[in-house]
N, C-alpha and C positions, 0 to 999 in steps of 0.2 A: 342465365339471366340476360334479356335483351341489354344491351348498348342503347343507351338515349341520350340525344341531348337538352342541358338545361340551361336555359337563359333564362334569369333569377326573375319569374312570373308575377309577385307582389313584392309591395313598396316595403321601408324600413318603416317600422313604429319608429319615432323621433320627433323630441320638439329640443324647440331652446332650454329648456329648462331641466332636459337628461344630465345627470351628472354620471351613467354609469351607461356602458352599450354591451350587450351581451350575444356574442355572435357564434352562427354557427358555422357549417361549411356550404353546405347545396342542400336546398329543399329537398325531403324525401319523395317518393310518389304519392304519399297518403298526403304530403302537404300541399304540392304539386296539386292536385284531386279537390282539393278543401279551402286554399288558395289563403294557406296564413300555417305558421313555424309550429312544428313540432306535431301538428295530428296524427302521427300513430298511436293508434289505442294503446303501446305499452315502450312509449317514450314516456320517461321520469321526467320531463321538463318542467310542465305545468303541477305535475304530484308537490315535484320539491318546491318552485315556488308560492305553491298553496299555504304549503308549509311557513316558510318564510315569509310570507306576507301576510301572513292569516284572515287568508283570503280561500274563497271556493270557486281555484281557476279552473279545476282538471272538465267539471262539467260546466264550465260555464260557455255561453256563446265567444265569436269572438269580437262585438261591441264592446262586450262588457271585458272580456281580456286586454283588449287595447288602453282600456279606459284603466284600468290596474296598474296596466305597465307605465302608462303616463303620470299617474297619481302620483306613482313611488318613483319619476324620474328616472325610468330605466328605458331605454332604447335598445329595439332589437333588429338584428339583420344577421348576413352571414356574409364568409368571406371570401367568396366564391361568385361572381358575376353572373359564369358564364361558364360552363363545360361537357364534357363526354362523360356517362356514368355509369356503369354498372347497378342495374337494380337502385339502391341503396345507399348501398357499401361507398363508405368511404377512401375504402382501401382503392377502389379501383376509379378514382376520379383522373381524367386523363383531359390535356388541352385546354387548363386550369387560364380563363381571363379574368383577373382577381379584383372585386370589390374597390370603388373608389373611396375608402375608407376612411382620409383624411379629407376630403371635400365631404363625405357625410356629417363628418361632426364636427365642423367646421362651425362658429356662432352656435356653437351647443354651450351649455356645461360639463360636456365627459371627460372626469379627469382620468378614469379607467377603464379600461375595455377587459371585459371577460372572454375566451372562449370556452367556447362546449365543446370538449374533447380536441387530441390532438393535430386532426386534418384541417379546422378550423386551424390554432394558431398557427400550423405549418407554414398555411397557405400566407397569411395575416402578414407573418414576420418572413416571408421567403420576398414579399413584395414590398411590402412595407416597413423596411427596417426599422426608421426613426421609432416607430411607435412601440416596438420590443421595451421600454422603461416603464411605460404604465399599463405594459398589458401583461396579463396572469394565463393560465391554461388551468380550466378546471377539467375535473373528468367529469365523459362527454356519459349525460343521461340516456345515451341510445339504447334500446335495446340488445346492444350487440355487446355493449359493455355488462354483462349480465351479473360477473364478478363481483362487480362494486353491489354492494346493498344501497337500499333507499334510506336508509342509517346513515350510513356512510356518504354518500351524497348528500345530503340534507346537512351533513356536520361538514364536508367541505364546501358548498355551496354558500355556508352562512358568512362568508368573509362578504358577501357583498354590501351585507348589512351594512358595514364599515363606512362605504362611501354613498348611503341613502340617509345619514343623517342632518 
């Protein structure tokens, strides 16, 4: 796998009125390529929140994803600015300059931050102490998590519900 590096190439979905922010770690290549979170064809991201929001995000554009995410007050980014990467893999993220992620949600409403898998909070909470009380670690929909069923994601994923009412 080549070595690249990533400087976090599209903006965060976010308005004032997110009350929840769901982050990952570093754009993959397919997202990188597509220029918006989660495009590999068999990242469970958008499957699970289809689910949950019942909505039909997995084929939809991404005007209309954005427009979703907005609706239901959910802000996305990752936690990851800036790095060295292997392929993919989160395993091999190196020279980690981490997400300014308290000036993001700054004049937001997010009382909680989710991550997607554990590189994301590593990163999150290795930099950003403070904010370890209102943030959670879900498991991450990547493909690499293969273990976890879309069952099972979709039944741990549903705590977010909690703070979109």
């Amino acid at each position: 796998m080549q070595l690249r590096h990533v400087k976090h190439p599209f903006g965060a979905v976010i308005d004032k009125d997110c009350k929840i922010l769901i982050l990952g770690s570093v754009p993959s290549v397919k997202s990188v390529e597509n220029s918006f979170y989660y495009m590999h064809p068999k990242n469970r991201f958008w499957t699970v929140l289809s689910a949950l929001l019942e909505a039909e995000l997995y084929t939809a554009d991404i005007p209309t994803r954005i427009e979703k995410l907005l609706t239901h007050n959910i802000a996305l980014y990752d936690s990851v600015e800036e790095c060295d990467i292997s392929g993919s893999s989160d395993s091999k993220i190196t020279n980690v300059i981490p997400a300014d992620i308290p000036a993001l949600i700054d004049g937001t409403a997010i009382a909680r931050i989710f991550c997607n898998g554990g590189a994301s909070y590593t990163n999150l909470i290795k930099h950003h102490p403070q904010l370890e009380p209102i943030t959670e670690r879900l498991p991450s929909t990547s493909p690499a998590n293969a273990a976890c069923s879309l069952e099972k994601l979709t039944r741990e994923w549903s705590v977010i519900l909690n703070y979109l009412k």
